[in-house]
N, CA, C and O of each residue as an XYZ file, in Angstrom:
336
protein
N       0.855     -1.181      0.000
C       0.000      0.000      0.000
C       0.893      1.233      0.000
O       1.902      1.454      0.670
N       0.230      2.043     -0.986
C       1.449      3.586     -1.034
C       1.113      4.833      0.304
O       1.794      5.617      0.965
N      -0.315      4.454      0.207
C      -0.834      5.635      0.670
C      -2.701      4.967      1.917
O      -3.689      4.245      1.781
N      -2.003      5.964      3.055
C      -3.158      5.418      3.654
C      -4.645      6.307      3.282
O      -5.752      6.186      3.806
N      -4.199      7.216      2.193
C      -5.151      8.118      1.758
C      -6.739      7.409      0.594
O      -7.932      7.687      0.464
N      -5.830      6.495      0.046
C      -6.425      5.673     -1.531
C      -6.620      4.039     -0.892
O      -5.639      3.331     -0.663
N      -8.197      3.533     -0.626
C      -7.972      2.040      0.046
C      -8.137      1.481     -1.261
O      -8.605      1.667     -2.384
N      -7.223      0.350     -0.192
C      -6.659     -0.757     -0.893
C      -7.737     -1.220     -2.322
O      -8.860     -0.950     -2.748
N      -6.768     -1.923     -2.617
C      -7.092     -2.315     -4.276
C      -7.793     -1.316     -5.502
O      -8.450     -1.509     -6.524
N      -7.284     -0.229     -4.818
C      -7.917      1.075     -5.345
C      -6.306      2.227     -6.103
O      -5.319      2.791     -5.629
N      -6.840      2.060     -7.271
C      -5.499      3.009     -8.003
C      -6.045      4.655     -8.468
O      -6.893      4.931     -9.317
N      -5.352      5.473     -7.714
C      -6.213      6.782     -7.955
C      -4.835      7.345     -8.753
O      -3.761      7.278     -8.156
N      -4.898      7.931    -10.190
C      -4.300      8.534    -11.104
C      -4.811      9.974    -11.612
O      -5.917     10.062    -12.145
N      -3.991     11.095    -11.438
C      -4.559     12.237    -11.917
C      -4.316     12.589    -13.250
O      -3.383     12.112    -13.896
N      -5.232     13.522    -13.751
C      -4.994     13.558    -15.053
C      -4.518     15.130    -15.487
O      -4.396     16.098    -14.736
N      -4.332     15.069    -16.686
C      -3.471     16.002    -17.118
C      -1.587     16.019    -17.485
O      -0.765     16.844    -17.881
N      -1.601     14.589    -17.071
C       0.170     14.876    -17.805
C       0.096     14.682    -19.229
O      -0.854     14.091    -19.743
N       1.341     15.292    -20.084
C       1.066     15.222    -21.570
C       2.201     13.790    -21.614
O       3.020     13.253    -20.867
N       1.594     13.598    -23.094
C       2.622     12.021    -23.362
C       3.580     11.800    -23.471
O       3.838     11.995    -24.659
N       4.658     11.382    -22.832
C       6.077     11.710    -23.177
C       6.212     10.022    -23.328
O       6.133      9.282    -22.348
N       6.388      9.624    -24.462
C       6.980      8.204    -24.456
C       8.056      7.808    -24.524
O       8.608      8.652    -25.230
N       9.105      6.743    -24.153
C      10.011      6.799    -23.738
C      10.780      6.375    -24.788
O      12.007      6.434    -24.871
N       9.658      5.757    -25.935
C      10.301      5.550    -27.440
C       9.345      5.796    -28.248
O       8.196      5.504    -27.918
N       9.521      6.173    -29.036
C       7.793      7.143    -29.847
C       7.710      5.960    -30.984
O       6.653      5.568    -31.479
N       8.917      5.502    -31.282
C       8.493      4.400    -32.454
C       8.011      3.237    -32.369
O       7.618      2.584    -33.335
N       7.991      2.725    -30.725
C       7.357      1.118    -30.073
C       6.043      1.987    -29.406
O       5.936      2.939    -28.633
N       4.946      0.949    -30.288
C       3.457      0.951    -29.590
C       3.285      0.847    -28.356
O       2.649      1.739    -27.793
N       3.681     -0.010    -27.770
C       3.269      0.307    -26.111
C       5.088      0.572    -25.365
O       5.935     -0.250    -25.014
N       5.084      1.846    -25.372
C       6.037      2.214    -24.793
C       6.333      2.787    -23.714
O       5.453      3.647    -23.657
N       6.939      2.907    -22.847
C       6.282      3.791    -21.116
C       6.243      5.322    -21.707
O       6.845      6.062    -22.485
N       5.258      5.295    -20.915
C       5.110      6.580    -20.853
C       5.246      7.304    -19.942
O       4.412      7.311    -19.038
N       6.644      8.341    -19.922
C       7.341      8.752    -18.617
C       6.848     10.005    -17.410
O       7.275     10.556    -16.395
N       5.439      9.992    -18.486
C       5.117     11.148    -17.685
C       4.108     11.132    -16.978
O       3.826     12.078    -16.243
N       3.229      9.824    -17.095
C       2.091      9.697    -16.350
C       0.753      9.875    -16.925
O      -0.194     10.013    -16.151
N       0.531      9.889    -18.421
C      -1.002     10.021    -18.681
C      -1.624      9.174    -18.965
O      -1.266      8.288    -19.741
N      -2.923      9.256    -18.291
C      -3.996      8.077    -18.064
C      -4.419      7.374    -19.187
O      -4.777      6.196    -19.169
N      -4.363      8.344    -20.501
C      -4.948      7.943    -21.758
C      -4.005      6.776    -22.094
O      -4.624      6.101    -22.916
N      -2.868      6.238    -21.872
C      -2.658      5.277    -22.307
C      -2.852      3.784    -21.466
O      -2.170      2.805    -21.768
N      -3.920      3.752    -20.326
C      -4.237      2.991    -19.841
C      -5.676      2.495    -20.344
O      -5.991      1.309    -20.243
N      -6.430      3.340    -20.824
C      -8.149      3.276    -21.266
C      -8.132      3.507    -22.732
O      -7.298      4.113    -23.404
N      -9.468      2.764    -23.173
C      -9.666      2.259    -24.948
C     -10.211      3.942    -25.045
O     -10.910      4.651    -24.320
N      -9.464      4.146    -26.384
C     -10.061      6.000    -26.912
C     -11.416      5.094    -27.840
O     -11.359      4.381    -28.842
N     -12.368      5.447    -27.118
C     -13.441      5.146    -27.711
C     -14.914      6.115    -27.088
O     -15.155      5.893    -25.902
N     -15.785      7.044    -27.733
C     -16.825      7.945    -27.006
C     -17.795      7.087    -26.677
O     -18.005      5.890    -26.869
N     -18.591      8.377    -25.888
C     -19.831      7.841    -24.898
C     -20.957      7.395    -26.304
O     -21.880      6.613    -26.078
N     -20.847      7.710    -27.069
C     -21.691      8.141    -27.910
C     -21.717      8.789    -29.413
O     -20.760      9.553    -29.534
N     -22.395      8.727    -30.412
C     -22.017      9.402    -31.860
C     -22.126     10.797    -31.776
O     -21.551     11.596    -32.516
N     -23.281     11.201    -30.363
C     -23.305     12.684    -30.541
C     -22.397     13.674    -29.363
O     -22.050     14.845    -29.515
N     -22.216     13.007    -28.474
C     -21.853     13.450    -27.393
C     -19.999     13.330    -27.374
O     -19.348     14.374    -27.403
N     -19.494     12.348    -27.338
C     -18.138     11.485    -27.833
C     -17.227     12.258    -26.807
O     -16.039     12.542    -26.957
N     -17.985     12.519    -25.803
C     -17.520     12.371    -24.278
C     -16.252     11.179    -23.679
O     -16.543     10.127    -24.250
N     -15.444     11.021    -23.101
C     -14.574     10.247    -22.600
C     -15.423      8.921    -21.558
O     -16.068      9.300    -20.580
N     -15.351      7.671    -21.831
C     -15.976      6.590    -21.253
C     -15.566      6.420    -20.232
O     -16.262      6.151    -19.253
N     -13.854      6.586    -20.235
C     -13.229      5.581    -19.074
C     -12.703      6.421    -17.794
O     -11.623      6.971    -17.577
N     -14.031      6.291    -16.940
C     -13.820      7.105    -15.377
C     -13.216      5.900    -14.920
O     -13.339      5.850    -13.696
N     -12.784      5.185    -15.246
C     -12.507      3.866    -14.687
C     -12.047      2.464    -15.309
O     -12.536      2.174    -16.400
N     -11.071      1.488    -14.662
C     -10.389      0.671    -15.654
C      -9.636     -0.485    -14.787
O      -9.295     -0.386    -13.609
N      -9.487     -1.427    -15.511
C      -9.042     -2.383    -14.519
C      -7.728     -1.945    -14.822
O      -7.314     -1.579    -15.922
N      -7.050     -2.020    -13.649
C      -5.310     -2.100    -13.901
C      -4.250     -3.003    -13.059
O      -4.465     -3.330    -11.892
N      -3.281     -3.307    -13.658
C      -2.161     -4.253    -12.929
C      -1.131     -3.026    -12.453
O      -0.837     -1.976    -13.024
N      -0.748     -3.527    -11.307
C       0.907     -2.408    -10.756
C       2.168     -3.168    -10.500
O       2.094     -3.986     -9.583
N       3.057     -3.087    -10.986
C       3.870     -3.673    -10.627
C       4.917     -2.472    -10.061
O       5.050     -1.431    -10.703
N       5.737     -2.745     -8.642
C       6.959     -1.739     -8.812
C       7.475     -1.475     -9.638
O       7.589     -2.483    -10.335
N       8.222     -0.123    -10.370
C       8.919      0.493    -11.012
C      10.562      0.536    -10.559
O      11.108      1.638    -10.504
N      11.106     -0.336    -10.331
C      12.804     -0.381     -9.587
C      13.953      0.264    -10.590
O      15.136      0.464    -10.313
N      13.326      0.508    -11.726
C      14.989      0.763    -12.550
C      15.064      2.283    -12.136
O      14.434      2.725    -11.175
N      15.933      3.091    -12.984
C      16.146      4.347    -12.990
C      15.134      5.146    -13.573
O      14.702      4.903    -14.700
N      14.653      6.260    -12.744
C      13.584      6.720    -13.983
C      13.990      7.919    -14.911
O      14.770      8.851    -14.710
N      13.302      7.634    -15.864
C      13.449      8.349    -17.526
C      13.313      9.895    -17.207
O      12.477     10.392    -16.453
N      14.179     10.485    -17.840
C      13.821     11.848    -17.817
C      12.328     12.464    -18.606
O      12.120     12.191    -19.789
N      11.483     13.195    -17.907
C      10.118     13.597    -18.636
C      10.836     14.692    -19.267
O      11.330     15.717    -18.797
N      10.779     14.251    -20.380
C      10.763     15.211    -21.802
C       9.599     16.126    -22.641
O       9.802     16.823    -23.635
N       8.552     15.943    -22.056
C       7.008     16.278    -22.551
C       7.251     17.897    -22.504
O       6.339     18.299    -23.226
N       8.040     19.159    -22.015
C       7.616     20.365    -21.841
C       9.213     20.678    -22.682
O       9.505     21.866    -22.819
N      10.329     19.489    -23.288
C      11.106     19.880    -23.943
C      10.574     20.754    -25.386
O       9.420     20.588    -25.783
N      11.490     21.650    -26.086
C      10.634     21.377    -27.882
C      10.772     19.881    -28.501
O      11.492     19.020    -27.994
N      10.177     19.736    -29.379
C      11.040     18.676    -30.233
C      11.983     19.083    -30.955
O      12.431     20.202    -31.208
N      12.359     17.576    -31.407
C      13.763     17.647    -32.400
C      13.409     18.295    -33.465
O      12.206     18.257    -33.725
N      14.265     19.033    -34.343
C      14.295     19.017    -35.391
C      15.109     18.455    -36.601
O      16.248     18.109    -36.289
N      14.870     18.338    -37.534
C      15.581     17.769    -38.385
C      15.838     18.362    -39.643
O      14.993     18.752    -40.449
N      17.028     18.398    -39.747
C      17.537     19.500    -41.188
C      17.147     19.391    -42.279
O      16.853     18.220    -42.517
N      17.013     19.953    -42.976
C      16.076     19.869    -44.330
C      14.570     19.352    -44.409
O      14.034     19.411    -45.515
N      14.013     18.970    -43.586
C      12.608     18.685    -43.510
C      11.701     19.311    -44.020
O      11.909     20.276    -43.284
N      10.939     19.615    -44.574
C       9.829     20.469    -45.339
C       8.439     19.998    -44.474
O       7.338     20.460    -44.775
């Protein structure tokens, strides 16, 4: 248990970090910064509404033991020379 604030078997995640992946070219890649959207299916409430579904989601935790990744999300990006 992390926190005697959140009971047990209960994962409380805030939202609002932007995506920083830790390799942009592998599909499921960590994402170093913490956003929820890559835990829940992007799919709407609805055709008219297309509201966000997932207040909620099953999830697995495992400790995180290695070194952690620098969040890069508020860097610019790269650029690349001659690009059009």
């Amino acid at each position: 248990r992390f926190s005697e604030d959140v009971r047990p078997g209960v994962v409380q995640l805030a939202t609002g970090a932007w995506y920083d992946p830790e390799n942009p070219a592998e599909a499921k890649s960590l994402d170093k910064h913490g956003n929820p959207n890559v835990l829940t299916i992007d799919k709407g409430t609805s055709q008219l509404g297309q509201g966000p579904i997932a207040h909620s989601a099953l999830v697995e935790i495992d400790k995180f033991e290695d070194n952690l990744p620098e969040v890069t999300a508020h860097k610019p990006p790269t650029f690349i020379d001659g690009a059009n």
